[in-house]
C-alpha positions in Angstrom: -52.8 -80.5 58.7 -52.7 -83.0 61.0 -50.6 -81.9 64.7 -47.2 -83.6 65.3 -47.0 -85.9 68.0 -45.5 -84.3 71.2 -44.1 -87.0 73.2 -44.9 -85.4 76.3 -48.2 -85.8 75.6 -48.3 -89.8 76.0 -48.9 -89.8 79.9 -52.0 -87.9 79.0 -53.0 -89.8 76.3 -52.8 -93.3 77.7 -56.1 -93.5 79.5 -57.9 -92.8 76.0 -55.9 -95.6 74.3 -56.4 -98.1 76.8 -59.9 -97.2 76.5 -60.1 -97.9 72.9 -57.7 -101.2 73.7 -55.2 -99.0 71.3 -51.7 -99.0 71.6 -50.3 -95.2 71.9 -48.6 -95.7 68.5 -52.0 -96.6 66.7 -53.6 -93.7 68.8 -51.2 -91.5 66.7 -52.4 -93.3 63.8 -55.8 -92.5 64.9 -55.4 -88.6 65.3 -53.8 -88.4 61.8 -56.4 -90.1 60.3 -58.5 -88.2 57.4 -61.6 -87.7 59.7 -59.4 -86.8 62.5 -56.3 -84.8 60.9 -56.3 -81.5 62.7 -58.4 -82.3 65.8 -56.7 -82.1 68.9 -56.8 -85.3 71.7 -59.1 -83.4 73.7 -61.3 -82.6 70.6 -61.2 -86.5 69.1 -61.7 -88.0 73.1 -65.0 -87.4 73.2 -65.8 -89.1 70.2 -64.0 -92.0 70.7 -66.6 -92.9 73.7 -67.4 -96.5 72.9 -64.9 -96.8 70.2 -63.1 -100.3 70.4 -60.0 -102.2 68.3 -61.4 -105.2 67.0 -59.2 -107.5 64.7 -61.1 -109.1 61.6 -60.1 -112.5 59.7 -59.2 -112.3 55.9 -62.8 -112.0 53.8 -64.6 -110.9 56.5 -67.6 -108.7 56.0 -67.6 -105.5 58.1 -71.2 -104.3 56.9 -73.4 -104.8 53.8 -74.9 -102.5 51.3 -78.1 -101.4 52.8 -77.7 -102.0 56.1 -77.9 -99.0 58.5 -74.7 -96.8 59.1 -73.6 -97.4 62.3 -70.5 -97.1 62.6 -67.5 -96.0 60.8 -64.0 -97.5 60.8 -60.0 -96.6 61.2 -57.7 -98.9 59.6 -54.8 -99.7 61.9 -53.3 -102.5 59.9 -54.3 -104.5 56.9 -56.6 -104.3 54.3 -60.3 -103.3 53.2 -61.9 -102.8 50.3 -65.9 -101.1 49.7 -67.8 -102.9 46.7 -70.8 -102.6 45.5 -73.4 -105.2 43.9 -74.9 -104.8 40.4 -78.3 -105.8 39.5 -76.6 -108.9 37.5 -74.6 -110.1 40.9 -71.5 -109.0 40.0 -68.9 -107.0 42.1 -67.5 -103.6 41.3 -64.6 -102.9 44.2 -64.9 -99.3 44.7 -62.1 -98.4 46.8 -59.4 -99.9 48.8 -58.2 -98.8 52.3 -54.9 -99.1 54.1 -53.2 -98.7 57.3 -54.1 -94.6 58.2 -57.4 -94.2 56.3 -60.7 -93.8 57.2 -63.7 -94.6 55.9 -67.5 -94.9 56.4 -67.6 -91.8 58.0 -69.6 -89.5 55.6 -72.3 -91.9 55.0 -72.3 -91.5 59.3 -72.9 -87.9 59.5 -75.5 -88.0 56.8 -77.4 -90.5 58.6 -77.7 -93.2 55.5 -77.6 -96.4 54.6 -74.2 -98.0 54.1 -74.3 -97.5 50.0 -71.8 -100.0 50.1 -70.3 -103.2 51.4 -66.9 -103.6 53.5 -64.6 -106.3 53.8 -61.9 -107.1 55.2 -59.2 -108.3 52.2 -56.6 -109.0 54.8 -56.5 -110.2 58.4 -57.1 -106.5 59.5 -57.3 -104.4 62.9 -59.5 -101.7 62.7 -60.8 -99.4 65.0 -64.8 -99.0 65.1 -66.3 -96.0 66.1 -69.8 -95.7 67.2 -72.2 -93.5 65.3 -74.6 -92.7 67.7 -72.1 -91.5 70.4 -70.5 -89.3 67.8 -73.1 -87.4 66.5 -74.5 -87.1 70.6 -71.7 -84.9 70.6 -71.6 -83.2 67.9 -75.2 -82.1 68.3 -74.2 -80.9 71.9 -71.1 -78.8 71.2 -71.5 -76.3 68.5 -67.9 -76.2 68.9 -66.9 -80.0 68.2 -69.3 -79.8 65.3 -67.8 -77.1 63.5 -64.0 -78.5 64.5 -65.0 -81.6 62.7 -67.1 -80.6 59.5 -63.3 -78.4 59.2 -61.8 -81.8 59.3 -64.6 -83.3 57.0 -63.6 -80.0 54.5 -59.7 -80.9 54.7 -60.4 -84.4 53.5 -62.5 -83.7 50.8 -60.0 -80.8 49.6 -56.9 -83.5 49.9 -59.4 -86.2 47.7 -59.3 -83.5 45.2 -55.4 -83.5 45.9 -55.2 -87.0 45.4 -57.3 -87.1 42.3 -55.0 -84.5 40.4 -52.1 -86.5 41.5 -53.3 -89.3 40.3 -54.0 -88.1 36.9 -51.0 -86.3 36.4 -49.1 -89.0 36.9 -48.9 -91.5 34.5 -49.9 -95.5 35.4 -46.4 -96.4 35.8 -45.8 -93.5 38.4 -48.5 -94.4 40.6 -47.5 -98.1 40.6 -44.0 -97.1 41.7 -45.2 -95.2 44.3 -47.0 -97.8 46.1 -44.5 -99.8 46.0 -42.3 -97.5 47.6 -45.0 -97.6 50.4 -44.0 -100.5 51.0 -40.2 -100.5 51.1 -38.3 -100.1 54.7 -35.5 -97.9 53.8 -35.0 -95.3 50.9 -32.1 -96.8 49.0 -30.3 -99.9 48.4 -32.3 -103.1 47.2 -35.4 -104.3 48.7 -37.4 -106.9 48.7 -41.4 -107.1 49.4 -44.6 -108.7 49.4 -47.4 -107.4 47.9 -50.3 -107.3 50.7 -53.3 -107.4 47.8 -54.3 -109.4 45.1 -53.3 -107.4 42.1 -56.9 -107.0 40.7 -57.3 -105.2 44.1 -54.1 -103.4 43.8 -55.3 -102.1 40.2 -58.6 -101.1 41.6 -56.8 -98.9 44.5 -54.7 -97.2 41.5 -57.3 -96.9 39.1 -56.1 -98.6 36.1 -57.2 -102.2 34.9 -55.4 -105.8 36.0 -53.6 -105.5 32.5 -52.7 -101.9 32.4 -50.7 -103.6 36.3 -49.2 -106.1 34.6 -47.8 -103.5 31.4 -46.8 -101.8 34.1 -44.7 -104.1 36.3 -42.9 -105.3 32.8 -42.2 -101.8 32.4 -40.4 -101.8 36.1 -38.5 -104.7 35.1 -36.1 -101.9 33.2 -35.6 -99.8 36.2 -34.8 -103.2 38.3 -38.2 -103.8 39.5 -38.1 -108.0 39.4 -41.6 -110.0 40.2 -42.6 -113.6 41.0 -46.0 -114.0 41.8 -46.6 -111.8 44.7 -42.9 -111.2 45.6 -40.9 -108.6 44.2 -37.3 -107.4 44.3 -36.5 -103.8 43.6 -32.5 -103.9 43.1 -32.9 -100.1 44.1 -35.2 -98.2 45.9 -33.7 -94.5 44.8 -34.1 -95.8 41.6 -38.0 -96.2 41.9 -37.9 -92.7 43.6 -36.5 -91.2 40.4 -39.3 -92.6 38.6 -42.0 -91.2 40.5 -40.4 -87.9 40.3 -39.9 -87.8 36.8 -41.1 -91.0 34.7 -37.8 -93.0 33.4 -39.4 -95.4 32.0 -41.8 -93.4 29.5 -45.3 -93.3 29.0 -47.2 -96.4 28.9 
């Protein structure tokens, strides 16, 4: 589990974020994230040697499939998504990332190709971490290593988590849910953008464009109102209820 932030702790965490050109918030951000979660500053200091915020333009590439891993990547704000290209030139989105996650970082320590491609689906900041300076470490401190395949072992046993979740809860559920990610308060009425293109948005929840749209006329009932890629939810509590316990029904 990842550590709570201690306030105190800021003065002594500065110099690392103005290293990384982080602000101290996102350097919490940072800390929690999956490859991080559990490790203390001390532990993750280290290796973020080299490790730099970079912001990235809506559509742009971040690596190809193929290319060596270099690198992996902390998303601080906006949008990525990983796709891959089929033999006919198609492409199959294979995951989309969001403000906390991490990604890239397995295909790091096992010292592959990226099996993927990354973009950037949003004008996103993301941190970029150095692969060379990372595993430099690790192969130096038996320690670090072991601290971080423990991290690496948390992750994949909270994928696992995510994946029951996910199916155990049916389409309309998990639709409701990320839109509560996106709502400021937890009751009254609200009223939000959606930050993805729903295809993408479908991809990220696992269901198909159409299933979406099924799902958001389903919401309309529980005051869930959408035009285009703006949508008023008359009350948040509501939606909340519905992700506990599905109002609406089963799709």
């Amino acid at each position: 589990m990842a550590t709570a932030h201690d306030p105190r702790a800021d003065d002594e965490w500065a110099p690392l974020a103005r290293r990384c050109g982080l602000r101290l918030e996102e350097l919490h951000l940072v800390l929690h994230s999956p490859v991080f979660a559990g490790l203390s500053a001390a532990a993750v200091a280290p290796l973020l040697e080299g490790a730099v915020a970079k912001a990235f333009a809506r559509d742009a590439i971040l690596f190809l499939q193929g290319e060596p891993a270099t690198r992996f990547f902390v998303v601080l704000e906006g949008w990525v998504r990983l796709y891959r290209q089929t033999p006919q030139g198609q492409e199959v989105t294979i995951a989309v990332f969001g403000r906390g996650d991490s990604f890239a970082e397995a295909v790091v320590l096992q010292t592959m190709p990226f099996p993927v491609s990354g973009q950037a689906i949003a004008a996103s900041r993301l941190l970029v971490v150095p692969a060379d300076t990372v595993m430099r470490h690790l192969r130096d401190s038996t320690e670090l290593c072991f601290k971080v395949m423990a991290a690496m072992s948390r992750r994949l046993h909270d994928l696992v988590f995510q994946l029951e979740n996910v199916s155990s809860r049916s389409t309309v559920q998990r639709l409701a849910l990320f839109l509560l990610r996106l709502c400021d308060g937890s009751r009254g009425e609200c009223r939000i953008e959606l930050p993805l293109d729903k295809n993408l948005i479908a991809a990220r929840l696992g269901m198909q464009p159409e299933t979406l749209s099924r799902c958001l006329a389903k919401l309309r009932g529980a005051g869930v109102e959408s035009v285009g890629h703006h949508l008023h939810i008359a009350d948040v509590a509501r939606l909340r209820a519905i992700v506990a316990q599905d109002e609406v029904g089963p799709l």
